[in-house]
N, C-alpha and C positions, 0 to 999 in steps of 0.2 A: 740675299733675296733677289736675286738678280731676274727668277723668273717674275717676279710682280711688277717690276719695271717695265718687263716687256709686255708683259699684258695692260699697262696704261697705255690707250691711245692719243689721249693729248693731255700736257701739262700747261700750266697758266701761273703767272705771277703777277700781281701787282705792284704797279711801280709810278714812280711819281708821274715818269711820263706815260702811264699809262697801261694796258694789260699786253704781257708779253705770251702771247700763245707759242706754244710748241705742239708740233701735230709728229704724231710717231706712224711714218709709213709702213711699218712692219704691223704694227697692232693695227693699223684698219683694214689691211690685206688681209689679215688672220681675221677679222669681221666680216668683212666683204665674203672671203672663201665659207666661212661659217654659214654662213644667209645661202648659197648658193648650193652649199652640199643637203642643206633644209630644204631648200624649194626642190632641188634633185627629187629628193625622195620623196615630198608630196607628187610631186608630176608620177613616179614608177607608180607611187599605191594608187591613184589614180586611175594610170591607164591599167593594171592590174584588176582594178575594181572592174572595169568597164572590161575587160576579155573574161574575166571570170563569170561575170552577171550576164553575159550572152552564150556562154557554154549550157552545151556539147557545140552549139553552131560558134562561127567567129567575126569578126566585125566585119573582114572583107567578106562574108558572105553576106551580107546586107547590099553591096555595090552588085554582086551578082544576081541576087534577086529582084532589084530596081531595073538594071538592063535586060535581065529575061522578061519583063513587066512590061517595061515600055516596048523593049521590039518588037513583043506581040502585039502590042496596040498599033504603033507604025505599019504593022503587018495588016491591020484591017481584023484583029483575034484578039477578043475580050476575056484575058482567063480570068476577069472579077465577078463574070455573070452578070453584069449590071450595076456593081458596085462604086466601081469608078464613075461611069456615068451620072450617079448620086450623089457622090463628093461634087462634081464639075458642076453641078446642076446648085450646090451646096451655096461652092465659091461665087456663081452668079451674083446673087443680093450683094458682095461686097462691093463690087465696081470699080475695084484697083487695079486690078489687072486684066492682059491681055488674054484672047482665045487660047494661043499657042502657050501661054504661059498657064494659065489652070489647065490643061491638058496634063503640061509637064508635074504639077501641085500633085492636081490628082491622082494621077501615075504612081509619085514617089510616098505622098501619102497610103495608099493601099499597099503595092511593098512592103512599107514597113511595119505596116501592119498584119500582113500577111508574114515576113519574117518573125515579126515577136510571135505571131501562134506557132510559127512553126516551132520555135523555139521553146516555147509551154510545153509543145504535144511531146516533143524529145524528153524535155527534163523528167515529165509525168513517166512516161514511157521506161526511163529509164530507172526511175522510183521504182516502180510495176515490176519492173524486171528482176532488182534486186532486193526485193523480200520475199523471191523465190529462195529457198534454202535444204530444194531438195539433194543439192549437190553435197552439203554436208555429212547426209545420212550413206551414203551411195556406199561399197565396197571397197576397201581401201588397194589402187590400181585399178579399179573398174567404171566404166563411164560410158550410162545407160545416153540413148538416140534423145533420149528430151531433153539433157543435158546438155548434151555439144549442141542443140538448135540456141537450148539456153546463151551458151557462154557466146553462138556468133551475136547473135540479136542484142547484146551487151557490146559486143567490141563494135556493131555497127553503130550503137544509140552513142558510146561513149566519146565521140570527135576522135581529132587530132591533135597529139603534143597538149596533153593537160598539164596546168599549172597545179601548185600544192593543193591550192584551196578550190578546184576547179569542180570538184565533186561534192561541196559539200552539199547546197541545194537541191541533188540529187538522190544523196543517200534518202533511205526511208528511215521512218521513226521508230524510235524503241516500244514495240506493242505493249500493251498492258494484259497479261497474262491473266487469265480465268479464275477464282479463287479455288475453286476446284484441283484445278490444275496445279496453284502452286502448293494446297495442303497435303493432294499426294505425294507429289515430289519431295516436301519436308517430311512426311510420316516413312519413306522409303530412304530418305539418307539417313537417318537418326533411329531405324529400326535395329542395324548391329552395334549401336550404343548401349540397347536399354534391355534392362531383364522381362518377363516377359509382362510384368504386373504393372510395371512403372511404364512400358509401352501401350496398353491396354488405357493407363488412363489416360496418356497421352493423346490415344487416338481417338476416344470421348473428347477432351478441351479441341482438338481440331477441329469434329467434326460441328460441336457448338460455336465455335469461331464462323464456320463455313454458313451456315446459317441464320448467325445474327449480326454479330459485329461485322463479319466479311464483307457482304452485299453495301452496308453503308460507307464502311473506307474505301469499297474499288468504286462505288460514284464520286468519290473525291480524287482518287488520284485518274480516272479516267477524265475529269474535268479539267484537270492541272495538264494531260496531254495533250488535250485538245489547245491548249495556251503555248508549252514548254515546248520546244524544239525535242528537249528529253525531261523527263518528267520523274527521271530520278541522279541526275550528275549530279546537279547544286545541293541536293540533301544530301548525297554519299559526300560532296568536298566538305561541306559545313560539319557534319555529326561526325562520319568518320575520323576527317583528319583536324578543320580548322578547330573542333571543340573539344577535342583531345586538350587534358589541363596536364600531361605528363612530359616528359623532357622528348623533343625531339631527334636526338643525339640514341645511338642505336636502336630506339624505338619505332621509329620511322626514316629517320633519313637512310638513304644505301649508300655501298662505295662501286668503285667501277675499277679494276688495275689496266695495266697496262699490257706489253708482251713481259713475258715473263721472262724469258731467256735472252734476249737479245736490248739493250741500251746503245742507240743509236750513238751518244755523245757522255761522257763525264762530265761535262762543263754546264753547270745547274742554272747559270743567265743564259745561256746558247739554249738548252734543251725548253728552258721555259718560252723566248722569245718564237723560238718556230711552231713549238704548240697552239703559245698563244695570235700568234698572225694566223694558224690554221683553223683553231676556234673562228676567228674574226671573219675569214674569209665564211664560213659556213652560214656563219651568221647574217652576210652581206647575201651569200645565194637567198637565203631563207626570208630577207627584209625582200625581195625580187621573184618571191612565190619560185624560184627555179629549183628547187628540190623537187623529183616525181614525190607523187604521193605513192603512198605502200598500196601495192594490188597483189591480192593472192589468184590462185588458181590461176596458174599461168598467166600474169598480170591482167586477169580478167574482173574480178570483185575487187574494188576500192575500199579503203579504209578510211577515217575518218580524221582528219586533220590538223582537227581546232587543236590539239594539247601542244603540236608547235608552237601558237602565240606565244604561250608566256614563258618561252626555253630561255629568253634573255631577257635583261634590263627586268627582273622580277624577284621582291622579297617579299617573305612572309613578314605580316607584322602583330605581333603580341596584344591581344584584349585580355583583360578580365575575365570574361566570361565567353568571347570565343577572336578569335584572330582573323584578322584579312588579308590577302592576297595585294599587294601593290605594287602595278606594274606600269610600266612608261614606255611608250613611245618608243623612243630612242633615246642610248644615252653614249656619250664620247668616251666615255673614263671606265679605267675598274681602280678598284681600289686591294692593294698588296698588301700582305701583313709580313713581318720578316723581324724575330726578336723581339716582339713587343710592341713594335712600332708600325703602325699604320700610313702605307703613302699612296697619295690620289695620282694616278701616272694615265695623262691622254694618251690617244688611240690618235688621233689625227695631228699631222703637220703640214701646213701648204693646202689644205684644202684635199690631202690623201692620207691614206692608212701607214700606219707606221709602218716599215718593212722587217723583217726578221732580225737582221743583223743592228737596225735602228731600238727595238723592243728590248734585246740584249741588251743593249748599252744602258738603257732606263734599268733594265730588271740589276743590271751590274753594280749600278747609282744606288742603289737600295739596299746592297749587297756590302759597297762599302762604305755605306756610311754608318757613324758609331757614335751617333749620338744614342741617348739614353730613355728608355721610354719613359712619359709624365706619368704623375701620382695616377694608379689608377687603369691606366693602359696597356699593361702588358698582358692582364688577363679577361680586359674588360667582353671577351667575345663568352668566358665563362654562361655570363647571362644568357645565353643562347642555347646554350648545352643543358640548361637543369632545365626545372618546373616553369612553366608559362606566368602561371599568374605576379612572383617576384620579380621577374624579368618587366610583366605589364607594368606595375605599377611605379616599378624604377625609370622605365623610360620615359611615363608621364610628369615623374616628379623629377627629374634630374636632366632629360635630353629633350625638352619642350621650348627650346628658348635660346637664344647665346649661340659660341661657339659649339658647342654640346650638339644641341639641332645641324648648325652646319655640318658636321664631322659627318654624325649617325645618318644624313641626308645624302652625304656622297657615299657612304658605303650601300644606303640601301638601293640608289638609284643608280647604282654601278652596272654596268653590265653582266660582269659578274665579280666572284672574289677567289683572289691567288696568295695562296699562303707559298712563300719561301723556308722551305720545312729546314731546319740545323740539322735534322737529324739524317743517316745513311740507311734508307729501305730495299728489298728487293730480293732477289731467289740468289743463293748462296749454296753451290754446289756441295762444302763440306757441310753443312747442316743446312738439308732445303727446308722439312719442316720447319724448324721454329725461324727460319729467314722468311719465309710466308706469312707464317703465323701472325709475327711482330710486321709485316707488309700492311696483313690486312686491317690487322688493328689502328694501325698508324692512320689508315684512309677512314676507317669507320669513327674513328674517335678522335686521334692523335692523341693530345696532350688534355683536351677538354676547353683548352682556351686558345687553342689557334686555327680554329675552323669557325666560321662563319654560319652557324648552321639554317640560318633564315633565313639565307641564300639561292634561289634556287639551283645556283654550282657554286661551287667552291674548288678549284682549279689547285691543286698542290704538286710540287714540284722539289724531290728532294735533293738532299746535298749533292747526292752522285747523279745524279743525272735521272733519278726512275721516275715517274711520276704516277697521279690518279686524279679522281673526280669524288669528291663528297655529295649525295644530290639530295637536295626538301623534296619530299613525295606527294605533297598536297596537290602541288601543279599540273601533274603529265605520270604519263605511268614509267616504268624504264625502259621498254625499246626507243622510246624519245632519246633521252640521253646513249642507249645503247649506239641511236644511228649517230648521232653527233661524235663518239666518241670514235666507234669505228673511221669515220671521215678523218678524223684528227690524225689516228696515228698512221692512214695509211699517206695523206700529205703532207704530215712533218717526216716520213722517213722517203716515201716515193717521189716527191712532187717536190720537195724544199731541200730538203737536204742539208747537209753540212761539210765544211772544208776537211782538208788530213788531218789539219791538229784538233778539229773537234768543235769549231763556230761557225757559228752560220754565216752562210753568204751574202756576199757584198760589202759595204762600207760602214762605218758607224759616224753620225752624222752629232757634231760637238755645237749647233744651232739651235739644237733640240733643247728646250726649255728641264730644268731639272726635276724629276717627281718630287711634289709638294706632300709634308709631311699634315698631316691631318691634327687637329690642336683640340685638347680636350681641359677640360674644365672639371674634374670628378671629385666632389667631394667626400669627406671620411665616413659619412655616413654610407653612402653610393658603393662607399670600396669595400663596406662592412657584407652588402650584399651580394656583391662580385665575391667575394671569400665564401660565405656559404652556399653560393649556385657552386662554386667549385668543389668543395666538398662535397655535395648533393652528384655532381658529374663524377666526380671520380670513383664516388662508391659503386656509384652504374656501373662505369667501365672497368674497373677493377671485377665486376659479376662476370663481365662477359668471356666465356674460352670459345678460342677461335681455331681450328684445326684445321690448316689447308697442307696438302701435300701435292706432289708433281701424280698423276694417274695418264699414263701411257700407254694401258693394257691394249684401251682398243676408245674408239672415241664416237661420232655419230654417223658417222658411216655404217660402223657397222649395226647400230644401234638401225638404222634406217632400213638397213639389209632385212631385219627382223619384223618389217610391214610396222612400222610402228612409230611414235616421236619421242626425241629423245628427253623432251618434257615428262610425260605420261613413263618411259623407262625411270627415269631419275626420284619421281614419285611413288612407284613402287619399291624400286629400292630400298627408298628410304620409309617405306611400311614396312617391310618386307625386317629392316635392320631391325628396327623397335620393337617388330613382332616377338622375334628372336630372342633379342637380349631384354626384352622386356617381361617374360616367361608367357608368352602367347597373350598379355593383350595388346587392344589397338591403343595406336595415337591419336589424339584427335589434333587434327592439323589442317591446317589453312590453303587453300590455293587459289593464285586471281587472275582469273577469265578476265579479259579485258573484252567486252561487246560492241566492238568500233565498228562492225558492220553500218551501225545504226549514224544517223547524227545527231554533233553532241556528245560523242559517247565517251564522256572521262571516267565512265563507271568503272571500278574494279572490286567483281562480285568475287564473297568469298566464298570457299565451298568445304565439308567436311569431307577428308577421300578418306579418312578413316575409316566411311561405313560402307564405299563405293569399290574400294579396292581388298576386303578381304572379309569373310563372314568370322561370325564367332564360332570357336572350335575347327575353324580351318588348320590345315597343316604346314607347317613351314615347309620353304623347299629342301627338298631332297628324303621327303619319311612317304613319301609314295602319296600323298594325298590329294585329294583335290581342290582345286581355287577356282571362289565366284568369279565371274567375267564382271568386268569392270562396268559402271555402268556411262560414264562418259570418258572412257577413251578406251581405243581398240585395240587393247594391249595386250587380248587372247593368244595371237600367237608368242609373243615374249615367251608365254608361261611356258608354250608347246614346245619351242626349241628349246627352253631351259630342260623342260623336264624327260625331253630326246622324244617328243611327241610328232 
């Protein structure tokens, strides 16, 4: 236990003559740099707070507004109208100061008050601006005169060099749609569902909905917008996911791979250590708001930013009756699972980030050591993987107290969680299918007990070097993780690199404290219900077939060639599949619009394309017949080059 030593910063003895103190220099330098990297980062969020809350204008424009201020005054040119002379006339009754100096008072005072409007009239301005949405409808490649006035008059409102969070006071609100409005839109997706008798009554209960009950729930939820920033995210997080009572393990959580073809290194502590300092680094941009935020249409329209918060130091946590979200600050550690065994390994040394080659060395520590997991621990993540409510009420009676608490406290407040997989995944030339197959499974499930799945990552990293991402869905939608993970692999292969034999660069440092194994306390009762979450998990995953293969034919290029996205192609597709082998009917199936125009907007609506993308008694392709046009996406011409149109 040599690292608990060194984390004592003084020892003391009692002794006849007296108390013999010992002061350990190392441990209060590792305290000292601790408090220092803390107040760090309160000072960035800080000044971050303060550039973000005076956007689209920026702080030194306040210095320029003061001296255009005054030197028109010096000039003998009042641009306050009389204003100034108000304030000065103000400052008189106090009788503390000089002429020259309420001159100065009043000056600076109106400036900045004169800056904060300006500053309102921008943000409003630029609200105004963007719940214009007629660019969405417009021709796909075509862009009408009120458009391009659109997008300048947004690149003018929107400053210079935005931070992540720079827009969000700007975005406009998620409107509350007409009840009108939303019953036709539901009686026209759900109209090639229903025969025509069961649609008939259908549109009877609609249209009774529309004029009794309707009118009184939209004065409730228009009341709740007028309060909510968005007046339907925290119900879609709560009902959709948090009170969901079913296992989160391929019900909700996704996976994410890696390159398929190409394994920068074999050596599974090297490939982990530069992922994970790449993770870290992203993490450090994103704690320093220096990620752009996402802007479409020519990085002209913002999107909404808030779902970054909680991409780190964030778990989900199990209720009864519905579960919460618990996320921190900042946190130094993640916590590694490797064979059963759980070990807590810091992120920081000296007051700086582990380096790649230093990360190795810890991920290698973990790698070989062979002790044996305690009663209890090898599968105790099982609880994670099945039903919610056994999982709730085992945490309350069993990890509320003791070491138990400790352990489950570093894993949830971890920044994130890294499984050291035993097992060999990845694309295998003599058989790609089922090398995928078993790839993807391994990310979506693994084993049911070595993924963390209330995690909102879980970081895996296999034998041979391949890796992936397991992600909780409640939090962010997945282009969140999509960008983090893109970042990852292009700076562990571009940016970091690794030596000819296959480790990462630079030194490995033997000062480094060793990762501390995590100590559980699990009684027989505890372990009775880890065994049947397991069983409960495994029946899951054992449901699930997973069929991925290599497709090279042609990819979104040429899909884009075809006016069209390669979302909306991939959607019909796969109508188009089911149509076919299904003997002509539809699917009903899911797809989620994420509405990040808006702020706030963690929403992700789901929609039926089964009734949007193909009528009943339509024709499959190739019998000469004709297909509805779609009604939210514009994927008429797909149909026309398919069908030589």
């Amino acid at each position: 236990m040599a690292e608990a030593h060194q984390a004592v910063a003084f020892q003391f003895t009692v002794t006849p003559d007296g108390i013999d103190l010992r002061l350990s220099h190392e441990a209060l330098k590792q305290i000292c740099l601790s408090g220092l990297h803390s107040w760090k980062k309160k000072f960035i969020r800080f000044k971050n707070g303060i550039i973000t809350g005076v956007f689209p204008a920026s702080p030194s424009s306040w210095l320029i507004v003061v001296v255009g201020v005054m030197s028109s005054t010096y000039l003998k040119v009042d641009p306050s109208l009389g204003m100034i002379a108000r304030i000065n006339r103000t400052l008189d009754s106090t009788n503390c100061m000089t002429s020259q100096t309420k001159k100065v008072v009043s000056g600076v005072l109106f400036s900045t008050g004169l800056w904060v409007a300006l500053i309102v009239t921008m943000r409003y301005s630029l609200k105004v601006l963007l719940s214009y949405h007629g660019w969405m409808f417009a021709e796909h490649g075509k862009m009408s005169r009120a458009t391009k006035i659109w997008m300048s008059m947004v690149k003018i409102f929107s400053g210079r060099k935005p931070m992540l969070y720079s827009f969000q006071t700007s975005l406009p609100r998620l409107p509350v749609p007409a009840v009108e409005d939303t019953v036709s839109r539901y009686l026209e997706s759900v109209r090639p569902l229903m025969k025509d008798g069961d649609f008939q009554r259908m549109t009877a209960l609609a249209q009774d909905f529309a004029v009794n009950l309707g009118p009184k729930l939209q004065w409730y939820l228009k009341l709740k917008s007028w309060w909510a920033t968005n007046y339907v995210s925290d119900w879609w997080e709560e009902y959709i996911y948090l009170r969901g009572r079913g296992p989160l393990m391929v019900n909700s959580n996704y996976y994410a791979m890696e390159m398929v073809y190409i394994t920068p290194t074999h050596i599974q502590a090297a490939r982990a250590g530069n992922t994970i300092h790449a993770i870290l680094l992203y993490r450090h941009k994103l704690d320093r708001e220096e990620i752009k935020p996402i802007r479409l249409l020519g990085s002209t329209v913002p999107l909404c930013s808030a779902q970054w918060e909680r991409l780190f130091n964030t778990s989900r946590i199990p209720g009864e009756e519905t579960d919460t979200i618990q996320h921190v600050k900042d946190s130094r550690h993640i916590v590694v699972y490797h064979r059963g065994r759980y070990f807590k390994v810091w992120l920081y040394h000296s007051g700086r980030l582990l380096t790649p080659r230093e990360l190795q060395q810890q991920m290698q520590r973990v790698l070989d050591d062979r002790s044996e997991p305690q009663p209890g621990e090898a599968k105790l993540a099982a609880l994670t993987a099945a039903d919610r409510v056994p999982w709730a009420k085992c945490r309350q009676d069993y990890f509320g107290r003791g070491k138990n608490k400790q352990s489950l406290d570093a894993v949830e407040k971890a920044a994130f969680f890294v499984t050291l997989d035993d097992t060999e995944q990845g694309y295998r030339q003599e058989d790609p299918e089922a090398s995928l197959d078993s790839y993807a499974k391994s990310l979506l499930h693994g084993k049911c007990f070595d993924r963390w799945f209330d995690k909102s990552i879980t970081f895996i990293v296999f034998k041979n070097g391949k890796m992936g991402i397991n992600a909780e869905h409640s939090w962010a939608d997945a282009p969140i993780v999509g960008h983090l993970w893109e970042y990852v692999i292009a700076t562990d292969c571009f940016q970091l690199g690794y030596t000819e034999d296959g480790h990462c660069k630079g030194d490995p440092n033997p000062s480094i404290p060793c990762p501390t194994r995590l100590q559980w306390d699990i009684p027989e009762a505890c372990q009775e219900v880890i065994e049947t979450s397991l069983n409960s998990a495994n029946l899951l995953a054992n449901d699930v077939d997973i069929y991925s293969f290599p497709f090279d034919a042609f990819g979104k290029g040429m899909i884009k060639k075809c006016r069209t996205s390669p979302d909306a192609f991939i959607q019909l597709a796969l109508q188009l599949a089911h149509y076919k082998v299904g003997q002509a009917e539809l699917c009903p199936a899911s797809r989620a619009p994420s509405p990040r125009r808006e702020a706030a907007a963690g929403t992700r609506g789901t929609a039926s394309w089964a009734g949007v993308t193909m009528a009943p008694g339509a024709c499959p392709l190739g019998t000469g017949g004709e297909f509805r046009r779609p009604l939210w996406t514009d994927a008429g011409p797909v149909w026309r080059q398919a069908l030589g149109r």
